[in-house]
Biotite code that builds the C-alpha atoms (Angstrom):
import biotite.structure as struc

atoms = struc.array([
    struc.Atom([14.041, 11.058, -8.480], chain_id="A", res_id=1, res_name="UNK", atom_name="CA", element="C"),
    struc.Atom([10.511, 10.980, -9.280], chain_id="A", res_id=2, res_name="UNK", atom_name="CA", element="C"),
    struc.Atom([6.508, 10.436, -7.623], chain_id="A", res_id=3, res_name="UNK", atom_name="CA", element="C"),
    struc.Atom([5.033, 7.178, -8.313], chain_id="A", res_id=4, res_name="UNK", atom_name="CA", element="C"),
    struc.Atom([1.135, 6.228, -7.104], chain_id="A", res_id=5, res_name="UNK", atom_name="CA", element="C"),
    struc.Atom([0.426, 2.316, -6.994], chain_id="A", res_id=6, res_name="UNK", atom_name="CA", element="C"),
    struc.Atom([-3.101, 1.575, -5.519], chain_id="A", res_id=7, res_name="UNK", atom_name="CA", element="C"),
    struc.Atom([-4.459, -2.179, -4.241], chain_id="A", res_id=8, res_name="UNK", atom_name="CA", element="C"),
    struc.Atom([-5.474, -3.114, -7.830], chain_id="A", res_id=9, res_name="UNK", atom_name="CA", element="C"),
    struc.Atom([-4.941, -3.234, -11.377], chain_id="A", res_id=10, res_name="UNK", atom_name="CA", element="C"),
    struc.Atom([-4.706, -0.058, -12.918], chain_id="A", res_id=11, res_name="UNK", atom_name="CA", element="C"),
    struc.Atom([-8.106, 0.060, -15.002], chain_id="A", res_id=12, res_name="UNK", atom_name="CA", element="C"),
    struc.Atom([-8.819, 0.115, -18.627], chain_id="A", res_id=13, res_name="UNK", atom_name="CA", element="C"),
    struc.Atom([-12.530, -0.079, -19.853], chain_id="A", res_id=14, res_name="UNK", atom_name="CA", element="C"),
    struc.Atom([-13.740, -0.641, -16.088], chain_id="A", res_id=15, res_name="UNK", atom_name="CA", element="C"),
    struc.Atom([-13.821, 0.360, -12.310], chain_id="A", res_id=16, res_name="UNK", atom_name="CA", element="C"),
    struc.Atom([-11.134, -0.067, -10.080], chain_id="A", res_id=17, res_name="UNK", atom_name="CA", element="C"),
    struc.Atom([-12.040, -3.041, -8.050], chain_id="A", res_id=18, res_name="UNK", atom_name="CA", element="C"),
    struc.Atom([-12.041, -2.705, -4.597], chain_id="A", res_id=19, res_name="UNK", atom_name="CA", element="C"),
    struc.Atom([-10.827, -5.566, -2.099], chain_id="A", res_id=20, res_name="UNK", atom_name="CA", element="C"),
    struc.Atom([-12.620, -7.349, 0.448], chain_id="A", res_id=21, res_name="UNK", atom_name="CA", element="C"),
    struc.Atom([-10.550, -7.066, 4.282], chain_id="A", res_id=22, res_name="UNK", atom_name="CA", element="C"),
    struc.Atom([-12.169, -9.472, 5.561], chain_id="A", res_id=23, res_name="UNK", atom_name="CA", element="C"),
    struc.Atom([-11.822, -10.347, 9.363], chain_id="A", res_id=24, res_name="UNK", atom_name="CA", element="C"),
    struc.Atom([-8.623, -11.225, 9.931], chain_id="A", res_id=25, res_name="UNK", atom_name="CA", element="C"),
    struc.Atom([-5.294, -8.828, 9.346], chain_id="A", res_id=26, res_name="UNK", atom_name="CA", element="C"),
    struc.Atom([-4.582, -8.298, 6.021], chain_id="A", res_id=27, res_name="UNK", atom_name="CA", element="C"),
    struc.Atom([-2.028, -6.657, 3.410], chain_id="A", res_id=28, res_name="UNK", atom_name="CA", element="C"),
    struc.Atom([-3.872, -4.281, 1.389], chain_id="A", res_id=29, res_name="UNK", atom_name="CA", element="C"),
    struc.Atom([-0.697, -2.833, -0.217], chain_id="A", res_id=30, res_name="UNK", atom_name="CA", element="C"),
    struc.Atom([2.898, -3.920, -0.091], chain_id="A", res_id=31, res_name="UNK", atom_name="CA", element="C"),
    struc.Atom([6.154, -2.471, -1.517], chain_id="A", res_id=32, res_name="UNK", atom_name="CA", element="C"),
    struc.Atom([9.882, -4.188, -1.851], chain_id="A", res_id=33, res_name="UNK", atom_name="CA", element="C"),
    struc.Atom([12.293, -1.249, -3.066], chain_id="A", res_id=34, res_name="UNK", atom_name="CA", element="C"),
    struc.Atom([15.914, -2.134, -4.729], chain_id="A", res_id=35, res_name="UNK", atom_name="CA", element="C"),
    struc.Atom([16.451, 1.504, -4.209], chain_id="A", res_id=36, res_name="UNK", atom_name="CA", element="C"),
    struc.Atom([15.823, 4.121, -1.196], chain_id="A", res_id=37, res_name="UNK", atom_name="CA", element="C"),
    struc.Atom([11.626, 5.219, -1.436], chain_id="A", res_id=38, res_name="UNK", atom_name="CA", element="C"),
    struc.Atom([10.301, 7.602, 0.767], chain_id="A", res_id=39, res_name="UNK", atom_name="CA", element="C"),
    struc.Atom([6.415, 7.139, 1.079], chain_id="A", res_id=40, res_name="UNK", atom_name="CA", element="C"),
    struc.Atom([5.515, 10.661, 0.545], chain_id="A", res_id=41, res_name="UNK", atom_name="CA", element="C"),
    struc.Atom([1.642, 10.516, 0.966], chain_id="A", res_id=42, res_name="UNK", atom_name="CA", element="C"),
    struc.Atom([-0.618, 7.317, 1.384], chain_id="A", res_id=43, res_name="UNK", atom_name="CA", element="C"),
    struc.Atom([-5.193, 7.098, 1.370], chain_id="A", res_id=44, res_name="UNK", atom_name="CA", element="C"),
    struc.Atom([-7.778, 4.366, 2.350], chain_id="A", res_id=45, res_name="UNK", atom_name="CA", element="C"),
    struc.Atom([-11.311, 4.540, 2.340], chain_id="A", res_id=46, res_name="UNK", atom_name="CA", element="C"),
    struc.Atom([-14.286, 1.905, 2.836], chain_id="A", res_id=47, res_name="UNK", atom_name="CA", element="C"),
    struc.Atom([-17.295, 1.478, 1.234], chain_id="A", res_id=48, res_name="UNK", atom_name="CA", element="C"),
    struc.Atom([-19.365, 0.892, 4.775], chain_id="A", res_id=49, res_name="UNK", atom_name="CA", element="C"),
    struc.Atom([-22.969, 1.231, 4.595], chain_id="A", res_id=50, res_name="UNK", atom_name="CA", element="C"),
    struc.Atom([-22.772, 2.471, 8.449], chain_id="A", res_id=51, res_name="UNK", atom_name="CA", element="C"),
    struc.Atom([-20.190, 4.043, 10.788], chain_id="A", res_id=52, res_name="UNK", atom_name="CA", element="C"),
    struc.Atom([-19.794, 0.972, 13.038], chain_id="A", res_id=53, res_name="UNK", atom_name="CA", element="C"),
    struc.Atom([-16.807, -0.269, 14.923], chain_id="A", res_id=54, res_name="UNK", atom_name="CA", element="C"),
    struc.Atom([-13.499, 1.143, 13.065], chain_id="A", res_id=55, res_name="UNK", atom_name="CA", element="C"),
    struc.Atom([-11.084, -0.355, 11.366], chain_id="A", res_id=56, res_name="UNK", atom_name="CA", element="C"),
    struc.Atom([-7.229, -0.670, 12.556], chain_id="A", res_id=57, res_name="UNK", atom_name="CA", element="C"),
    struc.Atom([-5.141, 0.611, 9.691], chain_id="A", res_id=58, res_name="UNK", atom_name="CA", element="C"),
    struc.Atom([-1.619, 0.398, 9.742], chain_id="A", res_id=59, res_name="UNK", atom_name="CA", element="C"),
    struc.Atom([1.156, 1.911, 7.408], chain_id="A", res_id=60, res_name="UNK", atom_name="CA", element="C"),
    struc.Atom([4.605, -0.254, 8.349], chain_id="A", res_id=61, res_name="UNK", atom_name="CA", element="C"),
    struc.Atom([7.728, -1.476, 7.448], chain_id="A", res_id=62, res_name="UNK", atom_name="CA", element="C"),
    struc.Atom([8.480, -5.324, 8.190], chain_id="A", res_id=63, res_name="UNK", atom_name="CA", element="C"),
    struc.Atom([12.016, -5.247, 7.855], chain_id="A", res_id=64, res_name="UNK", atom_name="CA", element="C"),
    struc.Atom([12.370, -7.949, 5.028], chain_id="A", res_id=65, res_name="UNK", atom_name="CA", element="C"),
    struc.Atom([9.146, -10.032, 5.878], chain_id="A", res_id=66, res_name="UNK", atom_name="CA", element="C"),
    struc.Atom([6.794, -10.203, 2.872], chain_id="A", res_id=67, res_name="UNK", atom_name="CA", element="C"),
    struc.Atom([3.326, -11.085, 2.653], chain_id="A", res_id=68, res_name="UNK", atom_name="CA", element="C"),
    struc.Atom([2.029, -12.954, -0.087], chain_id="A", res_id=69, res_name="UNK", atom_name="CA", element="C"),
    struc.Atom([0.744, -10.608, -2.718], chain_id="A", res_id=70, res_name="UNK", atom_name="CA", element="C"),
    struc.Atom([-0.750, -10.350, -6.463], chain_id="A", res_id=71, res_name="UNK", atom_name="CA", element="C"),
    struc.Atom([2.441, -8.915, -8.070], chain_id="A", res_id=72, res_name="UNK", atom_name="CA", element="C"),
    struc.Atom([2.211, -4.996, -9.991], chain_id="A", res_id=73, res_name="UNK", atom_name="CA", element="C"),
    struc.Atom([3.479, -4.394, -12.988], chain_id="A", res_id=74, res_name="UNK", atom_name="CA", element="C"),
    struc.Atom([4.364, -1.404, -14.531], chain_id="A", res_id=75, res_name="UNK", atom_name="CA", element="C"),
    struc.Atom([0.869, -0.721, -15.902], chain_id="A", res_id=76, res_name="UNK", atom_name="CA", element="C"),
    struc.Atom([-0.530, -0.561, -12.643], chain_id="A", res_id=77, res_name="UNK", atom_name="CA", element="C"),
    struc.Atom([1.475, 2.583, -11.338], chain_id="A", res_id=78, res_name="UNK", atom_name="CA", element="C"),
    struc.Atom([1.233, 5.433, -12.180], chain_id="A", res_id=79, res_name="UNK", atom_name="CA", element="C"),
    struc.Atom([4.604, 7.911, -12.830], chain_id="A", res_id=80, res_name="UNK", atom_name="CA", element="C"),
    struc.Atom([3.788, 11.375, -12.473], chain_id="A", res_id=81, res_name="UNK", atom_name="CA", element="C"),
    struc.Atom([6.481, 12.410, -14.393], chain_id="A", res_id=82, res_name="UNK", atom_name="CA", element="C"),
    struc.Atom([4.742, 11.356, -17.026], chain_id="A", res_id=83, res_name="UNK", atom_name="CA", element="C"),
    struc.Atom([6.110, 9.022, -20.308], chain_id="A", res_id=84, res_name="UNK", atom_name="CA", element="C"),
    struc.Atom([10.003, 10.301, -19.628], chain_id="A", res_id=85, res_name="UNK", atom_name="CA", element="C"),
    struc.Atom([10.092, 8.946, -16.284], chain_id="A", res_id=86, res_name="UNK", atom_name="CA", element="C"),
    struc.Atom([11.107, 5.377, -15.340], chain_id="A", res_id=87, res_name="UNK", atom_name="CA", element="C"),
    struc.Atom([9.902, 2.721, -14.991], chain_id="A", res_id=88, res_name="UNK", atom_name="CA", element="C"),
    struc.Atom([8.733, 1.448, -11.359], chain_id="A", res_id=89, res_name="UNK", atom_name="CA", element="C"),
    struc.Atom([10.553, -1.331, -11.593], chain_id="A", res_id=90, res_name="UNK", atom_name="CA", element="C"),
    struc.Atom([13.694, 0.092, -13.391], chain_id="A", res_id=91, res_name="UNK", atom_name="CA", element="C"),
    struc.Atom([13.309, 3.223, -10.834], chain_id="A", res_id=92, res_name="UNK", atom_name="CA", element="C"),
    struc.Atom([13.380, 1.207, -7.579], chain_id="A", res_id=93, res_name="UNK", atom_name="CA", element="C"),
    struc.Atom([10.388, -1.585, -6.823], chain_id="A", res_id=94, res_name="UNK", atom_name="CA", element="C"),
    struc.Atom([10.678, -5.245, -6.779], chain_id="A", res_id=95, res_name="UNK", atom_name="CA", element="C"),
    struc.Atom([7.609, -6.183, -9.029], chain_id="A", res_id=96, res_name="UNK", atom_name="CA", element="C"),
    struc.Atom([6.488, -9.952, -7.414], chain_id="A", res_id=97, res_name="UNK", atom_name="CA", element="C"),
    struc.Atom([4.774, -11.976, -5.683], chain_id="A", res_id=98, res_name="UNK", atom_name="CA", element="C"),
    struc.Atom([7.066, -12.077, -2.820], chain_id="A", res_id=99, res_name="UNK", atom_name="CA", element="C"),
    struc.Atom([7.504, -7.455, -3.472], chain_id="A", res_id=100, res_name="UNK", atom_name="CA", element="C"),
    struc.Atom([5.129, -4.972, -4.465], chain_id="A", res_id=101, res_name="UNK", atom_name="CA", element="C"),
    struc.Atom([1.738, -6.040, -4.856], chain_id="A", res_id=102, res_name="UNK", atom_name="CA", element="C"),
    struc.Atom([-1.539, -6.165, -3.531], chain_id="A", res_id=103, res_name="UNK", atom_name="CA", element="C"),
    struc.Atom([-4.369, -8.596, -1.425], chain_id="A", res_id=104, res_name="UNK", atom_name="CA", element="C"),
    struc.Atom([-2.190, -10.731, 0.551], chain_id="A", res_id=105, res_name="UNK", atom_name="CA", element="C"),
    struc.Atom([-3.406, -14.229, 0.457], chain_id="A", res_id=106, res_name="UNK", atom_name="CA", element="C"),
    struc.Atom([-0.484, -15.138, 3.302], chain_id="A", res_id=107, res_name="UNK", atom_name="CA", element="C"),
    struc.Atom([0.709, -12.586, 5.561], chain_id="A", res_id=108, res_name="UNK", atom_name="CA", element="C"),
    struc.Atom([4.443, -14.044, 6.702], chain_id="A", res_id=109, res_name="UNK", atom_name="CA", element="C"),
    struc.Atom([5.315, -13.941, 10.101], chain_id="A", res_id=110, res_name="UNK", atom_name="CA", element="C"),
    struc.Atom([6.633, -10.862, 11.287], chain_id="A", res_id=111, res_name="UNK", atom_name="CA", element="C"),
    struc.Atom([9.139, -10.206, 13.750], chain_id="A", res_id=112, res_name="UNK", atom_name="CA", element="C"),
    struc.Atom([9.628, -7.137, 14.383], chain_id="A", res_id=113, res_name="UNK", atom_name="CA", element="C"),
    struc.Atom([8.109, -3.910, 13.076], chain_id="A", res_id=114, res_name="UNK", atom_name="CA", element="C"),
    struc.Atom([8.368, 0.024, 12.258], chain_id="A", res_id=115, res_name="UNK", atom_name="CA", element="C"),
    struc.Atom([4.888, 1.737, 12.467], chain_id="A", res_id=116, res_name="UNK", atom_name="CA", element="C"),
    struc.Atom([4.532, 4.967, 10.293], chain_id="A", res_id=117, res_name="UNK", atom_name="CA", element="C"),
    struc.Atom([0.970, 5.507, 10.988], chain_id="A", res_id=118, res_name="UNK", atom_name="CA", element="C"),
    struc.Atom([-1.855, 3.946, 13.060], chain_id="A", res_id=119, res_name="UNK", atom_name="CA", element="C"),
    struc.Atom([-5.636, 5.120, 12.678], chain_id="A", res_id=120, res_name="UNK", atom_name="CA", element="C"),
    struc.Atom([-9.019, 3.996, 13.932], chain_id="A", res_id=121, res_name="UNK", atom_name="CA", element="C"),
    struc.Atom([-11.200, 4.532, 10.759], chain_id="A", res_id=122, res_name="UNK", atom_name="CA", element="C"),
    struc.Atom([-14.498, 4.201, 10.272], chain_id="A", res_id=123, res_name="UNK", atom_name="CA", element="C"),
    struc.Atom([-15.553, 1.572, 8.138], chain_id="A", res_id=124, res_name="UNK", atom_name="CA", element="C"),
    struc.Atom([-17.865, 4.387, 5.844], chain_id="A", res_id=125, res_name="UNK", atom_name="CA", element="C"),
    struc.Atom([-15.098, 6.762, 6.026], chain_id="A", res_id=126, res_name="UNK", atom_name="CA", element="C"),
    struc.Atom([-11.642, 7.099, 4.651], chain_id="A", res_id=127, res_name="UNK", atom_name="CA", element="C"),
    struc.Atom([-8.004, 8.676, 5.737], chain_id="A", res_id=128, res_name="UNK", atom_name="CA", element="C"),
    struc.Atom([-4.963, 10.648, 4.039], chain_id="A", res_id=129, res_name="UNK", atom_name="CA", element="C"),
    struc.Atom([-1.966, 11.542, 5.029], chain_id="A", res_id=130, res_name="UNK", atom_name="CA", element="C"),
    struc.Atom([0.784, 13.360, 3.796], chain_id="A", res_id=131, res_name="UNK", atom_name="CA", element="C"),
    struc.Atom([4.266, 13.534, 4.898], chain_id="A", res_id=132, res_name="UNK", atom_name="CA", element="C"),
    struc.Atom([5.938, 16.525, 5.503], chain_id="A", res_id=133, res_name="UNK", atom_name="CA", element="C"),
    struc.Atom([8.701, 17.090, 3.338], chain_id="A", res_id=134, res_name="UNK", atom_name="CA", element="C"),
    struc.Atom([12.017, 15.965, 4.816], chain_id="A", res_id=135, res_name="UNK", atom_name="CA", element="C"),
    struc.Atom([9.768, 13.758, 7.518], chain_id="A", res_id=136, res_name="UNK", atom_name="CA", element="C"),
    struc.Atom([8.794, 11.034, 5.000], chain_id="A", res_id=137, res_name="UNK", atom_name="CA", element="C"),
    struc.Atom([9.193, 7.380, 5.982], chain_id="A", res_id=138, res_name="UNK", atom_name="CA", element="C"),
    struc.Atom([12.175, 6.132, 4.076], chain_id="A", res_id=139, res_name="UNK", atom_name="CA", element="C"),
    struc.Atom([12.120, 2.355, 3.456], chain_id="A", res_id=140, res_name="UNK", atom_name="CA", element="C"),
    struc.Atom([15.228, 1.017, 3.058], chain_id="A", res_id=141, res_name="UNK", atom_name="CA", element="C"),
    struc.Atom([16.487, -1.193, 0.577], chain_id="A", res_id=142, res_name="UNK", atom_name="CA", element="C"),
    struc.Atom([15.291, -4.703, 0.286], chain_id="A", res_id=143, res_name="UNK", atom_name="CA", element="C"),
    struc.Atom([12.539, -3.803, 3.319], chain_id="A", res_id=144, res_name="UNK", atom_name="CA", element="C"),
    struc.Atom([8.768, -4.465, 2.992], chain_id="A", res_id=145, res_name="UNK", atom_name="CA", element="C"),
    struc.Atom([6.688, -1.396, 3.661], chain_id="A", res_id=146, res_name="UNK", atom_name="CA", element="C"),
    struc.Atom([2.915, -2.557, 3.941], chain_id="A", res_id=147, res_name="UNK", atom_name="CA", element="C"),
    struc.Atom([-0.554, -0.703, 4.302], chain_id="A", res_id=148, res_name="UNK", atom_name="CA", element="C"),
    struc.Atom([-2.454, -3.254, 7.033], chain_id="A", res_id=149, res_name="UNK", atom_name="CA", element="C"),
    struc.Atom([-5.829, -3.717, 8.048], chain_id="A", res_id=150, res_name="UNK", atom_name="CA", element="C"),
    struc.Atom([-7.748, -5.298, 10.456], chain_id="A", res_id=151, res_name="UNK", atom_name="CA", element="C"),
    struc.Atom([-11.521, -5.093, 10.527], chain_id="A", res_id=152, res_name="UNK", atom_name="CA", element="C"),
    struc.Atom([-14.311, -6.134, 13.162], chain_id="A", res_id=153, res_name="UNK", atom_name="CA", element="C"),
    struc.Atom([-16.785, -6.652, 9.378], chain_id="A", res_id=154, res_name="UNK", atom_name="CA", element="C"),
    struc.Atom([-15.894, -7.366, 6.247], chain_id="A", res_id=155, res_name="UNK", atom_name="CA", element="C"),
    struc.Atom([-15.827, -4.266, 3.929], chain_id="A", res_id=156, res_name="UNK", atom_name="CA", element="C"),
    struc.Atom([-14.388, -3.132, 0.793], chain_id="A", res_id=157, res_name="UNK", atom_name="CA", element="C"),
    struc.Atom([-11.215, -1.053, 0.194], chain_id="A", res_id=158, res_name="UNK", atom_name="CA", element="C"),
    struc.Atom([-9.317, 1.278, -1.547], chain_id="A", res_id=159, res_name="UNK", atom_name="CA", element="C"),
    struc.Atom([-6.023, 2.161, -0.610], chain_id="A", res_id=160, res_name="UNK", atom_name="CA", element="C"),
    struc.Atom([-2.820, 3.606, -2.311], chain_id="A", res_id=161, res_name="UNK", atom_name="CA", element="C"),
    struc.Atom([0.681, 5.214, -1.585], chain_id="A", res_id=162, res_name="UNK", atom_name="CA", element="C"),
    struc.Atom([2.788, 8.209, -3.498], chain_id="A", res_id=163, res_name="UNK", atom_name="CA", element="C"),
    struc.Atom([6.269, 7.474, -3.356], chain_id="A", res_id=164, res_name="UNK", atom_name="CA", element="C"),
    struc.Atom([9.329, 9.195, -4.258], chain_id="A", res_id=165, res_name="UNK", atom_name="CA", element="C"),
    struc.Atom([11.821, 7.057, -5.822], chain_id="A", res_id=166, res_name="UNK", atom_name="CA", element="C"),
])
């Protein structure tokens, strides 16, 4: 088993991270499709508000085996804390496509039926982070889609990431 981080974005080289825009509607920040158990061990988000304002619904779920739409990761983009000797992410346990793990959903599926993690009001100049518990993690099961959500009243910029243990 290791700890894996994978953030909404390319994992960056000479520049920035780039945030993403959440516009108006609901959208899929961050999205995961394991081929083996993962247990979301901590996840973040933060906005780049200029004011407090009206918050932002943020959800951390699993939709059973409904993807969004996604920019697909690759290995590059996530980080292994263990370091060169670990695996992979996607020999360790994540689906790496377009249909998997990725980020900025451009489609979000229609969803069925849910499991909600987390829920949080945050403000749209602030940011959240929570961390599991050990032996209280969320534990995605194989072939399921676990998703960090938003929904904001104004359009503002993100961050967001999870740690996983895979």
């Amino acid at each position: 088993m290791g700890l894996y981080r994978i953030q909404n974005g390319a994992m960056p080289t000479t520049a920035k991270s780039v945030a993403v825009t959440t516009g108006t509607s609901i959208k899929t920040m961050l999205q995961i499709k394991p081929f083996n158990v993962v247990k979301i061990v901590e996840w973040g988000i933060s906005f780049d508000g200029s004011s407090a304002g009206t918050p932002i619904v943020c959800e951390l779920l699993d939709t059973s085996t409904v993807n969004a739409t996604v920019t697909a990761s690759v290995d590059a983009d996530i980080f292994k804390f263990g370091g060169t000797n670990a695996a992979a992410a996607s020999v360790a346990g994540l689906t790496l496509a377009t249909s998997g793990t990725g980020y900025t959903s451009s489609n979000e599926g229609s969803i069925t039926a849910s499991r909600v993690y987390d829920l949080q009001f945050v403000p749209p100049s602030g940011g959240y982070v929570k961390q599991f518990p050990l032996g209280r993690e969320p534990v995605i099961e194989i072939a399921n889609i676990a998703r960090i959500r938003v929904h904001a009243p104004t359009a503002v910029n993100c961050y967001c990431y999870l740690v996983l243990e895979i």
